[in-house]
ROTORGU-695602 format. One record per residue (C-alpha): residue in three letters; x, y, z. Coordinates in steps of 0.001 Angstrom, whole numbers, plus 500000, padded with zeros to 6 digits. Layout:
["ALA",[X,Y,Z]] ...
***
This chain:
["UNK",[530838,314395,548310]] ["UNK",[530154,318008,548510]] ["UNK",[528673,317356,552013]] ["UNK",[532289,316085,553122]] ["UNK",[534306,318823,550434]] ["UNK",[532193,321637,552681]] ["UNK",[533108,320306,556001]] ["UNK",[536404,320430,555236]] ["UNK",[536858,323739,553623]] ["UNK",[534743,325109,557081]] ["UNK",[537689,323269,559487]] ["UNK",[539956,324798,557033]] ["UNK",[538450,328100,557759]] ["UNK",[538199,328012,560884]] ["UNK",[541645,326704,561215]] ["UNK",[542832,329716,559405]] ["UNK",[541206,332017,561331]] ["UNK",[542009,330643,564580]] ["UNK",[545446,331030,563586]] ["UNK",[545206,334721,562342]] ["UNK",[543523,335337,565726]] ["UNK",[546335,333956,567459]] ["UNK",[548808,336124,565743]] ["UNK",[546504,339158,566200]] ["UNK",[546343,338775,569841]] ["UNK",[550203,337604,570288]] ["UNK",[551221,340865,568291]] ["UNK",[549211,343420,570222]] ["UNK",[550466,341706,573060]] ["UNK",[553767,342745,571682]] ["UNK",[553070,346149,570440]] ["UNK",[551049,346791,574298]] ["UNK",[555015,345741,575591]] ["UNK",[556817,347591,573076]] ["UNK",[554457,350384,574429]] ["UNK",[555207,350074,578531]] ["UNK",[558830,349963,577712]] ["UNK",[559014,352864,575573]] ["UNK",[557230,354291,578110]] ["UNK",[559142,353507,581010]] ["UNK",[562603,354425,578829]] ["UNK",[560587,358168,578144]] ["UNK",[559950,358411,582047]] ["UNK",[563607,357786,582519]] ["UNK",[564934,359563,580422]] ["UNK",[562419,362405,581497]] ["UNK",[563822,361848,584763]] ["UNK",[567333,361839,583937]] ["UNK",[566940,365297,582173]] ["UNK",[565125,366942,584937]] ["UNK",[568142,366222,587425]] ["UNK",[570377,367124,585014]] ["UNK",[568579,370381,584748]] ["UNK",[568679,370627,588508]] ["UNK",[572393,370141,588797]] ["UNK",[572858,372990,585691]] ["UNK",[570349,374966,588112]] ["UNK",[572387,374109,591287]] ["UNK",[575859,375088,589412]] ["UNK",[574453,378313,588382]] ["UNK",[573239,379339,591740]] ["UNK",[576938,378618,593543]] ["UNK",[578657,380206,590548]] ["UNK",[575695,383648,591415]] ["UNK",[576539,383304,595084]] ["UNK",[580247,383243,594709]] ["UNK",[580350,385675,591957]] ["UNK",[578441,387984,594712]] ["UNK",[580693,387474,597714]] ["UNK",[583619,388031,595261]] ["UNK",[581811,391637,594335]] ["UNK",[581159,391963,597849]] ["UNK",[584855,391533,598971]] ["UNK",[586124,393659,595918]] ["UNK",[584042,396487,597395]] ["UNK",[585138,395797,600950]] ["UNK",[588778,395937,599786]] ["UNK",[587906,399356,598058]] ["UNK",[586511,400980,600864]] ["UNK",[589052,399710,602720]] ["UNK",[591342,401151,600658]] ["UNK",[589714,404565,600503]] ["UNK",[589704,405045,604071]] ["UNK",[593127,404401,604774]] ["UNK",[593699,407097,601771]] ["UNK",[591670,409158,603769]] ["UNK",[593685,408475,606782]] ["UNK",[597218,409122,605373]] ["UNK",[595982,412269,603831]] ["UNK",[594622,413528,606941]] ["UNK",[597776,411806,608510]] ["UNK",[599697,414206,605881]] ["UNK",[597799,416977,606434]] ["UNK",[598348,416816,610346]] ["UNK",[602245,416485,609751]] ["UNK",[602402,419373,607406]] ["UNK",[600596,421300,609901]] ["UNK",[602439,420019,612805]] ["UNK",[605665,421666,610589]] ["UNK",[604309,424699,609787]] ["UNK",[603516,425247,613984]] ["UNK",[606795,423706,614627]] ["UNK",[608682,426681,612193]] ["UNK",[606442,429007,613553]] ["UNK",[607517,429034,616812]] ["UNK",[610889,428474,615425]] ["UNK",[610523,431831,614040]] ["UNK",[609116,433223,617531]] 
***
């Protein structure tokens, strides 16, 4: 009888640790999934973030350049500005002289 009661505790055995083989291979097989997908969902996301930066990076760069050609017109505008000052006053000038010739030889 023991003969028989041994047999069958080793097929139990073995039965049990077929099984707990079975789960240990199906559940790294699911952990080594889990893994690639988180992975894949990091590279994304990764990848999402970098063009986001890019765009922020792209934004700032138009909002630079325009920021500059708006300085650069401003400063156009003043010198623009000045120099027609400069004219009228010399314009000014010339009249006022133009006068005082104009009563001189009034006076004559």
């Amino acid at each position: 009888g023991d003969n028989k009661l041994n047999r069958t505790i080793n097929a139990d055995v073995a039965e049990i640790e077929d099984t707990v083989e079975e789960q240990d291979s199906g559940a790294k097989a699911n952990l080594t999934a889990e893994a690639a997908n988180r992975t894949t969902e990091d590279e994304k996301l990764r990848q999402q973030l970098e063009e986001e930066a890019q765009e922020i990076e792209a934004a700032l760069e138009k909002e630079r350049q325009q920021r500059q050609e708006a300085d650069d017109a401003a400063a156009a505008l003043v010198a623009q500005l000045a120099s027609r000052a400069a004219w009228d006053r010399a314009d000014a000038s010339g009249d006022e002289l133009e006068a005082q010739e104009t009563a001189a030889l009034d006076a004559a």
